[in-house]
MILO-910034 format. One line per 10 residues: number of its first residue (from 1); their letters; for each residue x, y, z of C-alpha. Coordinates in pm, 1 decimal. Example, Ala and Ser with C-alpha at 12.3 -4.5 7.8 and 13.67 -1.06 7.14 Angstrom:
! residues 2
1 = AS = 1230.0,-450.0,780.0  1367.0,-106.0,714.0
***
This chain:
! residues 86
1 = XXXXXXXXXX = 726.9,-620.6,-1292.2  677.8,-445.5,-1688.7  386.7,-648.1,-1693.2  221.7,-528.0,-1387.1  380.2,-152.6,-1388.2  584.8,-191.8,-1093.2  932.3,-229.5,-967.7  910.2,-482.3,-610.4  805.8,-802.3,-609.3  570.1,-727.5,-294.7
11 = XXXXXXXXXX = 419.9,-445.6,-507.4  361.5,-743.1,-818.3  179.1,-945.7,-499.9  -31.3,-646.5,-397.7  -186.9,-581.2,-829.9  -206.1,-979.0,-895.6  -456.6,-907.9,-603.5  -641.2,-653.7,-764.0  -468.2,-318.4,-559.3  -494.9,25.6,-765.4
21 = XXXXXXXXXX = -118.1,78.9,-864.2  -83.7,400.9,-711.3  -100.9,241.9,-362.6  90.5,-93.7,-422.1  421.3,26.4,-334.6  307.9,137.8,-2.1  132.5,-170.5,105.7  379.3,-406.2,-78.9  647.4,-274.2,96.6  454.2,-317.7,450.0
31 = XXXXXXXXXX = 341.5,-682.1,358.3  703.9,-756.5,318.4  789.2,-611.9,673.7  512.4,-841.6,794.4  581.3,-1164.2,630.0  801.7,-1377.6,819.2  1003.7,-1555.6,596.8  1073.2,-1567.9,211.8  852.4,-1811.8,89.7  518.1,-1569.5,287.7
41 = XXXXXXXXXX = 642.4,-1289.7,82.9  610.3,-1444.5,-230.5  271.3,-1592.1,-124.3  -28.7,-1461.3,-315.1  -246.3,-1633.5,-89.0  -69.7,-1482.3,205.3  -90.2,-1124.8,58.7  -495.9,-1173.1,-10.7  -475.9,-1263.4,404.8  -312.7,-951.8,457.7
51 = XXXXXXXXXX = -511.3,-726.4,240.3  -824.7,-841.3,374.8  -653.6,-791.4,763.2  -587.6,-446.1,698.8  -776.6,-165.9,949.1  -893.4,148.5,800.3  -614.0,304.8,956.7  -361.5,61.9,761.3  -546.7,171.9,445.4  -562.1,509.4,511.2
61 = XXXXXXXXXX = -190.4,532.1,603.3  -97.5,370.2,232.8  -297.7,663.5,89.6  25.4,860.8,-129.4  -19.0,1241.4,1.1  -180.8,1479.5,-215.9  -431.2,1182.7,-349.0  -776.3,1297.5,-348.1  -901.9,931.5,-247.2  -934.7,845.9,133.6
71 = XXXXXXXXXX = -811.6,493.7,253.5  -1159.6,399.3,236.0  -1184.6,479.9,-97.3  -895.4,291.5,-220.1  -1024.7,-47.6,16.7  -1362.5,16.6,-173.2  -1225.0,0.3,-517.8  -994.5,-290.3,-431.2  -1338.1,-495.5,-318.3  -1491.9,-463.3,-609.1
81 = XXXXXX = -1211.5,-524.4,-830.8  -1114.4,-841.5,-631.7  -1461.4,-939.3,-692.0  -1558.7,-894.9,-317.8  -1839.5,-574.4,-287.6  -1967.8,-521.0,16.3
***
């Protein structure tokens, strides 16, 4: 958690795949709420499912108030940093 600048274990999941830190809490904590069992929410693999699941809504509504990006900003940046641009 030092290492990544975070303090969950779904918000460690959510930078290992390549989210900006200021929205890893938020979608950390609602990958955990998804994930079905222990094991899923320690899953990197399962988290890179989820990421790339997520609506524009679901992206939007991780967006911390107050932050100048939109949702779609934040998605865009997390493409390109996981090596996917569109």
């Amino acid at each position: 958690m030092i290492y990544h600048g975070v303090n969950t274990e779904p918000a460690v999941l959510m930078r290992i795949n390549s989210i900006p830190r200021s929205i890893v809490t938020n979608l950390g904590d609602r990958f955990a709420l998804i994930s079905e069992n222990e094991e899923e929410k320690r899953s990197v693999r399962k988290a890179r499912t989820f990421l790339k699941s997520l609506s524009e809504n679901d992206w939007r509504e991780a967006v911390p108030k107050g932050t100048k990006m939109t949702g779609g900003d934040y998605r865009e940046v997390w493409l390109r940093l996981a090596g996917d641009v569109v």
